[in-house]
N, C-alpha and C positions, 0 to 999 in steps of 0.2 A: 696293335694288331693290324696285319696286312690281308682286308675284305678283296675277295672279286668277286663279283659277280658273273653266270653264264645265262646270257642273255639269247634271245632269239624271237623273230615276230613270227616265226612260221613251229609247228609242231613237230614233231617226228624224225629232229637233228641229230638226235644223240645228246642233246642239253643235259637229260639229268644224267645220262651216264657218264659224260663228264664231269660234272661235279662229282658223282660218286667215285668216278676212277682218281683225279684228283686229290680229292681227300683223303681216301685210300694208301695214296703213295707217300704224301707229304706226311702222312701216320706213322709209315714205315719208315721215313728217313727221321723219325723220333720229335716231329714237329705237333705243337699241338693245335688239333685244327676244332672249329665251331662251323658243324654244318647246317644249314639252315634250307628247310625243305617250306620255299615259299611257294610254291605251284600247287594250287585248290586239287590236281589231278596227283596228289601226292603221290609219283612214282618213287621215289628215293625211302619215303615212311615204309611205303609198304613192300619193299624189301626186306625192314627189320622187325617190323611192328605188323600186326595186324589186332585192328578195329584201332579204338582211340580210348583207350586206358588211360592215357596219361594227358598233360597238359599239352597243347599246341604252341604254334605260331599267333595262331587267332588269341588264345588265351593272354601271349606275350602282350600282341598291338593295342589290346584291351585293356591292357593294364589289372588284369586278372592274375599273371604269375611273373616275379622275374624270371631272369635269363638260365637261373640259375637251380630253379624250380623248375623248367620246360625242359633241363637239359635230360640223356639219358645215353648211356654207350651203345656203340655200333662196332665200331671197325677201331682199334688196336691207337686209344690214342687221341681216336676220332669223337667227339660229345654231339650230336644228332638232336635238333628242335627239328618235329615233328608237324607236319599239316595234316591239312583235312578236306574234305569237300566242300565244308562251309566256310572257308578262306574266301571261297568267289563271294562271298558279301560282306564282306571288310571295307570295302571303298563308301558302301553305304554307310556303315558302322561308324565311319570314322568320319562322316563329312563337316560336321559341327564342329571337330577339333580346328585348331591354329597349328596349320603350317603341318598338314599329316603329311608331305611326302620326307618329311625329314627325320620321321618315328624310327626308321631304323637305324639313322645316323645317332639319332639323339638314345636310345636303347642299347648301343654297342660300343660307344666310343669310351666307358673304362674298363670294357671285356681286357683279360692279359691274354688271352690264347696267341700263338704265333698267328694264326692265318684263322678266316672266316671264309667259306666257302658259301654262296647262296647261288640256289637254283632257281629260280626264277619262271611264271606264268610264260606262255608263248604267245603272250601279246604284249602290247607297250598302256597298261594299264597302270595303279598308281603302287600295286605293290614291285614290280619292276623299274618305274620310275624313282620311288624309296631307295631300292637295292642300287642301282645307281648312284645316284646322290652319297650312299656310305660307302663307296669303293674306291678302293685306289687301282683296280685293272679290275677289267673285263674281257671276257672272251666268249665268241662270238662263234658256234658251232655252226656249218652250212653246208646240206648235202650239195651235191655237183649238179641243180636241175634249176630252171626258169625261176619259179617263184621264190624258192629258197634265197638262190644267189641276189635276185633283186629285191628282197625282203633286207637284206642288209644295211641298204642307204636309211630303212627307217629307224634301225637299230642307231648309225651316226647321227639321226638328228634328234633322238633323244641323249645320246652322252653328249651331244652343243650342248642340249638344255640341262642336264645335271652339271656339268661343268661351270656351265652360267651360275648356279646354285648352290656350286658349291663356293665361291666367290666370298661368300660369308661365312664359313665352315674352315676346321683343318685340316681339308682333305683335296684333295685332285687327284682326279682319273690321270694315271702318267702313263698306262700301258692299254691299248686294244689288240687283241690278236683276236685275227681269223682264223678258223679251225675247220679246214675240209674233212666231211667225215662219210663213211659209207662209199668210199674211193673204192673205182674197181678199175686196172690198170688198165684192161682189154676191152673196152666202153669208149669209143671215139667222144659220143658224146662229153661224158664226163671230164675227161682229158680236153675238149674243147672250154667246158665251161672253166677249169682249171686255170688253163693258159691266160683265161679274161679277168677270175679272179686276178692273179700274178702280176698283171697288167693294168689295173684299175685300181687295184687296193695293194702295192706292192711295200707300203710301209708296214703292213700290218697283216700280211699274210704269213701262218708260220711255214718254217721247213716240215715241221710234221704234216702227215696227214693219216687220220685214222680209215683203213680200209674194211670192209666192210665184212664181218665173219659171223659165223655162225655161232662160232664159241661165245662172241662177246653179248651175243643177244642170248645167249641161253643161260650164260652166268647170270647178267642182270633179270633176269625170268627166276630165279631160286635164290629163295628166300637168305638173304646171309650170306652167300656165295661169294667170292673173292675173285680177280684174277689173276689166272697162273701164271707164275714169274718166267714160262718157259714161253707163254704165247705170244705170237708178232702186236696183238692190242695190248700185253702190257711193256710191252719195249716201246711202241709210240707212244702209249701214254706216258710214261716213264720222261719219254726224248722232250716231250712235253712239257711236264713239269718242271724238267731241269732247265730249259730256254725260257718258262715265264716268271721261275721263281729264284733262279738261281742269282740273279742281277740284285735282289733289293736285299 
């Protein structure tokens, strides 16, 4: 199973709607994906689910449900583990265990799904640092503004340290891509901070960039909603998936 995680230190990227446009797509080209809604601010759950009926993430890292018990369908394809609010006390929960930032690695590794998708906290706390450690790519959503774009270099010195980490493990991060998102063409600014991306992180910048629409915030606004194979956000996301997945 080929994990990435979408990571990011700063909030309000686009992260989980990447993951969910992602999963989404890799659904429809008949892939079977395991999404995993680790962010306490559970936006991706409460797309499909509302209140918390069924088993969580939390339940998972607990060792209260397998993987296989947490699961529940979403999107065509797609099997959705569920968070909650009380994800943000997990790192307490779990501090007496040996070796917790490897729980996800060690919980997912004889999943058979084709792809694991995990969305991840917008901090570098220990359930993002887990997500890490189980991945084999990451990617790296960042609008076109100050804190955003310099929030990055903290995202790379967490994948040094799960990289280090994973040294004893079967896995390595082999792909990071950065993901400009909320692009507006006519914004000098943003076209400035672009060109500095392209320039500083030119390994790992993708050709895509998701621009900034209204559609794409209103679909992820209702509940279950998809997006339309006619719109410019799903032809990026699309160009997307086909440049990070198509290679492995």
């Amino acid at each position: 199973m080929y994990i990435t995680s979408v990571v990011s230190a700063k909030g309000g990227v686009a992260k989980s709607t990447t993951a969910l446009s992602l999963s989404y797509l890799l659904g429809q080209q008949g892939k079977e994906v395991l999404l995993i809604d680790a962010d306490p601010q559970n936006a991706i759950t409460r797309h499909f689910i509302e209140g918390n009926s069924h088993k969580t993430v939390k339940d998972l890292l607990l060792g209260d449900s397998s993987v296989y018990e947490s699961i529940q369908p979403s999107f065509p394809n797609v099997c959705l583990i569920a968070s909650e609010l009380r994800l943000q006390t997990i790192e307490k929960e779990l501090a007496d265990e040996n070796n917790p930032l490897f729980i996800l690695h060690d919980l997912l590794i004889e999943e058979d799904y084709d792809h694991c998708i995990i969305d991840t906290p917008p901090w570098m706390g220990m359930m993002t640092k887990s997500a890490l450690i189980a991945s084999d790519s990451v990617i790296i959503p960042t609008t076109l503004e100050k804190w955003a774009v310099e929030a990055i270099s903290i995202v790379f010195e967490e994948i040094e340290k799960a990289a280090k980490s994973q040294k004893y493990l079967s896995k390595t991060i082999t792909k990071v891509s950065i993901l400009p998102t909320f692009y507006e063409d006519r914004i000098v600014v943003k076209n400035a901070y672009l060109e500095a991306l392209k320039e500083h992180y030119s390994d790992y910048i993708t050709d895509t960039v998701i621009h900034k629409a209204a559609e794409l915030a209103k679909i992820y606004s209702t509940p279950g909603a998809i997006l339309s194979p006619s719109s410019r956000s799903y032809e990026e996301y699309y160009s997307l998936m086909k440049k990070v997945f198509d290679e492995i």
